[in-house]
N, C-alpha and C positions, 0 to 999 in steps of 0.2 A: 504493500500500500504506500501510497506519494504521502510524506507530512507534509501539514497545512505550509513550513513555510518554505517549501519550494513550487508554492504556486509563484505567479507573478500576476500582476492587476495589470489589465490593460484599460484606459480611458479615452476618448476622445469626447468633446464637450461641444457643444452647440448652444450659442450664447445668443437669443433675442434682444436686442436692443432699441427702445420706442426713441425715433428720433425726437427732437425737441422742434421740429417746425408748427408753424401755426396752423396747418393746416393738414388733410388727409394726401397718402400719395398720387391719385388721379382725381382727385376733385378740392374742393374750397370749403368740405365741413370743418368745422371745429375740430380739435383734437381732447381739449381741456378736459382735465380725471374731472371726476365727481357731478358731473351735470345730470340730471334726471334723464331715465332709462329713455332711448329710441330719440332723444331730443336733437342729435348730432346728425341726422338723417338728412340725404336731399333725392331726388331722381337718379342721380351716380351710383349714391351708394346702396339704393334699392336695387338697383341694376332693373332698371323701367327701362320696355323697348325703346329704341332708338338713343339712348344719351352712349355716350363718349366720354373715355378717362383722358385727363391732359397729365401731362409728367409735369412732378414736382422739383423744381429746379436746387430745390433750400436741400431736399431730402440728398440729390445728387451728388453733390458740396459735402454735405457732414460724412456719408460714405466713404468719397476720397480723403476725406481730412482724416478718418481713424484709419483706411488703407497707407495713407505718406506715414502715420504716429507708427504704425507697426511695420513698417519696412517691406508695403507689399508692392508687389509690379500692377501699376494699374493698365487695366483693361478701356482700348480707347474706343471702342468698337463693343457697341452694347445694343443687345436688346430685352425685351420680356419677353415670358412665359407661361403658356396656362397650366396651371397643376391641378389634373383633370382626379380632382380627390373629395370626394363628398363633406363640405362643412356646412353644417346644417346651420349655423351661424353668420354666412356670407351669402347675401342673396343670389349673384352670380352661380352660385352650383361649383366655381372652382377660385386657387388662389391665382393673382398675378404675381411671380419669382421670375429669377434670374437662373437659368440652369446650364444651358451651355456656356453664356458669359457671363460669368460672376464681375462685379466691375473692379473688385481686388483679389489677386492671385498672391499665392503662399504670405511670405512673411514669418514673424517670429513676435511672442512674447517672452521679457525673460520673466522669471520667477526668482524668489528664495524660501527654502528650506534647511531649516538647521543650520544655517550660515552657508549652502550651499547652493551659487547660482545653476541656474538650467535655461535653455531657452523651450519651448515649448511653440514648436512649425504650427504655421497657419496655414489651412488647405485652403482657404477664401474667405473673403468677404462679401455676401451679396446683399441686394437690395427686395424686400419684399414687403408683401401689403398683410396686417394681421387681420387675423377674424374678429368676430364679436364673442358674446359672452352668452355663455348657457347658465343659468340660473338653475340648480335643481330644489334644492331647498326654499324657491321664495312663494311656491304653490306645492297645494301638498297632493295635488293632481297630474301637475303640467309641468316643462317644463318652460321657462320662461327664456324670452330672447331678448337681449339687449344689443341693438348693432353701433352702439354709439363708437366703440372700439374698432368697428369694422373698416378698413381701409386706412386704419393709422399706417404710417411709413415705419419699417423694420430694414436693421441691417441686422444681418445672422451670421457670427463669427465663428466658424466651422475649424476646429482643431486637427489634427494630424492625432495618431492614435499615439499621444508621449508622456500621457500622466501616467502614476503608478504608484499612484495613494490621493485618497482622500484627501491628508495634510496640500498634496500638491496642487490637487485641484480647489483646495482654499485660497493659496498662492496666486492660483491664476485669475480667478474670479474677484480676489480683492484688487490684482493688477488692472483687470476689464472697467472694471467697476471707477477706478481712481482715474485711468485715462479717458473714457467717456465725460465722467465730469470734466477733467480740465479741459478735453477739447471742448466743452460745454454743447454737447450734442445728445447728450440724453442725461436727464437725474439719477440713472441709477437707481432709481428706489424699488426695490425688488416687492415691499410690501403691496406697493401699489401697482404691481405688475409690468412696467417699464422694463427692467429686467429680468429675463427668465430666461432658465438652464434648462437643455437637456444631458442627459449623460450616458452615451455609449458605454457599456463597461462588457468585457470578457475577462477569460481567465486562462492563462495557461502554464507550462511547465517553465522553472526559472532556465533560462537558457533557449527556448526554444524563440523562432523567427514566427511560424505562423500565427496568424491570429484566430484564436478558440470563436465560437457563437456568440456575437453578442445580444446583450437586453438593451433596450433603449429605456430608462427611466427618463418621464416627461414631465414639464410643468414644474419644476422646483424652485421655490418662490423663496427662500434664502441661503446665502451662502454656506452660514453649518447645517444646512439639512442638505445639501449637496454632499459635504463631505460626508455626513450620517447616512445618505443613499450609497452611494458607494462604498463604503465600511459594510452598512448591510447587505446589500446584493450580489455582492463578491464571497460573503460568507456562505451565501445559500448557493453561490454559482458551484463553489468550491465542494460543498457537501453532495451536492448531485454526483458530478463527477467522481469524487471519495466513494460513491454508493452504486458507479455501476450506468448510473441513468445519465440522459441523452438532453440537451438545455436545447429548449426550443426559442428559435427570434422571437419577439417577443417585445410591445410597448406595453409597457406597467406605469403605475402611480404609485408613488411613496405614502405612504400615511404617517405623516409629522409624528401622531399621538402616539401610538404601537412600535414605531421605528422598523415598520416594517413593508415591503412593497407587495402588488398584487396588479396580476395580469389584467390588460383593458383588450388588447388585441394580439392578435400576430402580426407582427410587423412584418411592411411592405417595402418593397425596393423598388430604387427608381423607377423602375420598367414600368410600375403598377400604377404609378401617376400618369403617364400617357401625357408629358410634355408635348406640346407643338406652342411656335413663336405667340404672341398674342397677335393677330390679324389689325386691330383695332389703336394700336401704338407703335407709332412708327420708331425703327430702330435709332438710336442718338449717338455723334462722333463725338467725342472729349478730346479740345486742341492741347497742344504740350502751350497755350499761353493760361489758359485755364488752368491748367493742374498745378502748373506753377504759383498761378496769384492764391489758389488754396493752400500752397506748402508756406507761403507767407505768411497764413493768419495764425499756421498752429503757434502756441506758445511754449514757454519754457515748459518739460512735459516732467515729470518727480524726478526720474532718475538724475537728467541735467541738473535740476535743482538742489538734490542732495548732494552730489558730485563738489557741486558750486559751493556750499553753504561751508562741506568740509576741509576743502583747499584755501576758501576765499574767507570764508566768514570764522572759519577754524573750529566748527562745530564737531562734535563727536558724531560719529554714523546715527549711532541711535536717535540724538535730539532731532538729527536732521532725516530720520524718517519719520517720527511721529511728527513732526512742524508738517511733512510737505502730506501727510495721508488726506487730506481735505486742502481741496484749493482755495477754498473761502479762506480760512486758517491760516494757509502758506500768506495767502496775498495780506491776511493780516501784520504779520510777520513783517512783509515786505516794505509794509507802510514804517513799522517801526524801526525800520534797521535804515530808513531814508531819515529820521530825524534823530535816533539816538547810533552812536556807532561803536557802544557797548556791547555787538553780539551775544555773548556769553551772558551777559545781564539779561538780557531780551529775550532770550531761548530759555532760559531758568525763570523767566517770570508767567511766559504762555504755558511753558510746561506745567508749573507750578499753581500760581494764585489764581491765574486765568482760566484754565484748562479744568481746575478742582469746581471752581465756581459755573463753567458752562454744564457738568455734568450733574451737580448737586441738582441743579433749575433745569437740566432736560432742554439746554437751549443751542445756539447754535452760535458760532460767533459773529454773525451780525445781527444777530440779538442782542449780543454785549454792548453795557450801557455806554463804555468807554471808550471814548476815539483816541486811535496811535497817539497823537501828540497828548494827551493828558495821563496815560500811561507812560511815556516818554518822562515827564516829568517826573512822576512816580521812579522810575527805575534811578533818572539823573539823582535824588533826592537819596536814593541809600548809597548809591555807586559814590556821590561824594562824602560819603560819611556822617550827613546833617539826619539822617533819622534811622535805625536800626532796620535791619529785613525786618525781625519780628515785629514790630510795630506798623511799620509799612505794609505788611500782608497780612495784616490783621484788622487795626482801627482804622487807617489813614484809607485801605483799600474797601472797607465793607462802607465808611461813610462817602466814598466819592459815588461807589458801586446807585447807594440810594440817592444820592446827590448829584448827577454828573457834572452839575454846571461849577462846582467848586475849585477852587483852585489849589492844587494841592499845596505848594509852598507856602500861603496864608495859613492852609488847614495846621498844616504842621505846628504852625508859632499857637494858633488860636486853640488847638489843643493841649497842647504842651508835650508835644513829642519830641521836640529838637532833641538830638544826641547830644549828652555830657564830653566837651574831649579835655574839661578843663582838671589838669592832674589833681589841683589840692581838694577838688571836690570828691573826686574819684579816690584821691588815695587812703582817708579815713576808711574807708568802705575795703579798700583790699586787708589794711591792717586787722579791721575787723574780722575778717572770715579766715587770716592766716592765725588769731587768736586763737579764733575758735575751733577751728579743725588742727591743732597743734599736734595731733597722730598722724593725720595724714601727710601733714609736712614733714614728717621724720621719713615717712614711705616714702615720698617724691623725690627726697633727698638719698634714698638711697637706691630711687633707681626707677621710681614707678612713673616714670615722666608724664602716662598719662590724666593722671592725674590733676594735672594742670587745666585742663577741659572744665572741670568738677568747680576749680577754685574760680576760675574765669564766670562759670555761672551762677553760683551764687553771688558774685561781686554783683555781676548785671541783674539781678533776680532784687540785691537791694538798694538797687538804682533803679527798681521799677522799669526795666528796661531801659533804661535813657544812658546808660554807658557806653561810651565807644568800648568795642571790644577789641579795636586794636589799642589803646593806652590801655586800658585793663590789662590786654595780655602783657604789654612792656611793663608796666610796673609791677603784675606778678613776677615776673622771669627777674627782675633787679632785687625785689625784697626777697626771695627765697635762693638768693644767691650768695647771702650772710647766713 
């Protein structure tokens, strides 16, 4: 019998992504979440004899722009296709896709795991139209249709079969997900169905080339339940085989509750969709002056920016992946490092006061009450020594938080947070504590240097915080040197 760990996982992922244009890919409805059922509806999207789809120029654009971010060869010669597959959801009777021309070929994303880069091959990027929405639950007879979803514009980012965990396909999906935002071409918000995963998975012997049967798990609507799909489905792929028995294709659905998947159909291969061009859309050329003015809009995309923040700003890797994991966040960032040139203060304060406080409040950081320059201020105000971190991240920061219009340099005085740096006030207060802990000066003295932490913070502790704790520390180190 084979032990479990010389199977190998096999993955390829298929990543739906709602683009962000205002409108649908061959007509002019709405796109916008949360409108009351069927209200996004026009003649187009019923598909009423005689109307005609017009191609979405915006949806175009955002396509190329994630094919140049992932390093794909774009396709300049495009048409659509009708995928001749029953959605009870699209009035049409079939979808419009891209099947012989995807408008982006291969490519790569990288990934990390365990400290270990990978890139992880793109087999395309195409452009297609989503269905609408079956309700099963909203009648306890019927099921209900909602097309307001229907003809949204989708790019579908089809992987190469190179994951081989779970863990990795977290990696990718968190990559997907961060670069869509900064192209700012889709929300990413997987709750609200914008983004959705499918996940190819087989199984087979470690070492071997061919690829075993796969299941297609469909419709996974967050990131760790992708990895929990995969975790599970690979288990039961594995037990089958372990048992003798034969794994049939197969599209399933995960159930988030049970962690567990369960067959919807036998899955279908190409051939079964009975592609031919769409008659009704004419085929469209992409000039190289095009493609180009798109490779100008992308921006600085995380990796560059971490890259940047490490060499240039001299951040540690770590601060400089958690700052760039949100673009809102990064740009915040951005703003502060244009007016204070404290990096290391700046990166210890978002990570820190600001970061603790967006998640306490479930906000986001342009919900923070605070604009860079009055933060700016705030970091200037400890970096020169005039008011303690502790004080700063605690009163000066929770009164401006309710206040934003305050000024923090007044607040300081009008509080009475100014830092103590004047020795003869500070030094009564060291002698006292070296008094009183007259044991642990014997220790210190004979060796226990750290201790010196200890005596620094009670000094500060009764200076109510207002001690500088660099004279603190200098006059510790002078009086315990007799």
């Amino acid at each position: 019998m084979i032990e479990k760990d010389q199977y190998e996982i096999v993955v390829g992922l298929e990543v739906h992504a709602q683009l962000l244009t205002q409108s649908k890919l061959f007509c002019g409805d709405s796109i916008a979440f949360g409108a009351e059922p069927n209200t996004h509806v026009s003649p187009i999207t019923l598909a009423h004899p005689g109307t005609l789809p017009k191609m979405n120029r915006t949806a175009i654009e955002f396509a190329v722009k994630m094919g140049l971010a992932c390093h794909c060869e774009i396709e300049q010669q495009n048409y659509f296709a009708r995928k001749n597959y029953f959605y009870p959801d699209l009035p049409k009777g079939f979808q419009l896709s891209q099947h012989t021309t995807p408008i982006c070929k291969g490519g790569s994303v990288k990934i990390s795991v365990a400290g270990k880069e990978k890139n992880i091959r793109l087999n395309r990027i195409h452009l297609e139209e989503d269905a609408g929405k079956s309700l099963h639950d909203a009648d306890p007879e019927n099921t209900c249709i909602d097309l307001n979803r229907a003809g949204t514009p989708l790019i579908e980012i089809v992987t190469e079969p190179d994951l081989r965990s779970g863990e990795e396909a977290f990696a990718y999906l968190t990559e997907i997900r961060k670069l869509v935002r900064y192209l700012e071409i889709c929300d990413g918000n997987m709750e609200e169905g914008s983004l959705r995963c499918d996940a190819n998975i087989s199984v087979r012997e470690k070492g071997g080339t061919k690829l075993g049967t796969r299941v297609e798990v469909k419709n996974l609507n967050s990131i760790r339940n992708v990895k929990r799909a995969i975790e599970a489905e690979s288990k039961r792929l594995i037990k089958i085989v372990e048992q003798g028995g034969t794994i049939v294709q197969q599209t399933r659905s995960f159930d988030a509750n049970s962690g567990t998947s369960f067959a919807i159909r036998d899955k279908e291969d190409a051939d079964d969709y009975r592609y031919f061009p769409e008659p009704d859309l004419p085929p469209f050329h992409l000039q190289d002056e095009f493609i180009e003015r798109i490779r100008k809009t992308i921006p600085e995309l995380p990796a560059e920016k971490i890259k940047r923040y490490v060499s240039e700003l001299n951040l540690s890797e770590y601060d400089a992946l958690v700052i760039t994991d949100e673009k809102v966040f990064a740009d915040y960032f951005e703003e502060l490092t244009k007016i204070n040139n404290k990096f290391k203060s700046g990166a210890n304060w978002m990570l820190g006061p600001v970061k603790a406080w967006l998640n306490e409040n479930n906000k986001d950081i342009t919900e923070f009450p605070l604009q860079p320059a009055q933060l700016a201020k705030l970091i200037a105000l400890t970096d020169d020594g005039k008011i303690s971190f502790s004080s700063a991240s605690t009163k000066l920061f929770d009164h401006l938080i309710k206040d934003p219009g305050g000024d923090p340099e007044k607040l300081t005085e009008e509080m009475n947070l100014l830092q103590q740096s004047d020795t003869s006030a500070i030094l009564p207060l060291v002698d006292a504590v070296i008094e009183k802990f007259s044991n642990k000066v014997a220790e210190y003295k004979k060796g226990k240097k750290g201790l010196l932490a200890m005596f620094a913070g009670e000094v500060i502790k009764r200076s109510k915080g207002k001690a500088d704790p660099k004279v603190v520390n200098e006059l510790l180190l002078e009086k315990l040197k007799s």
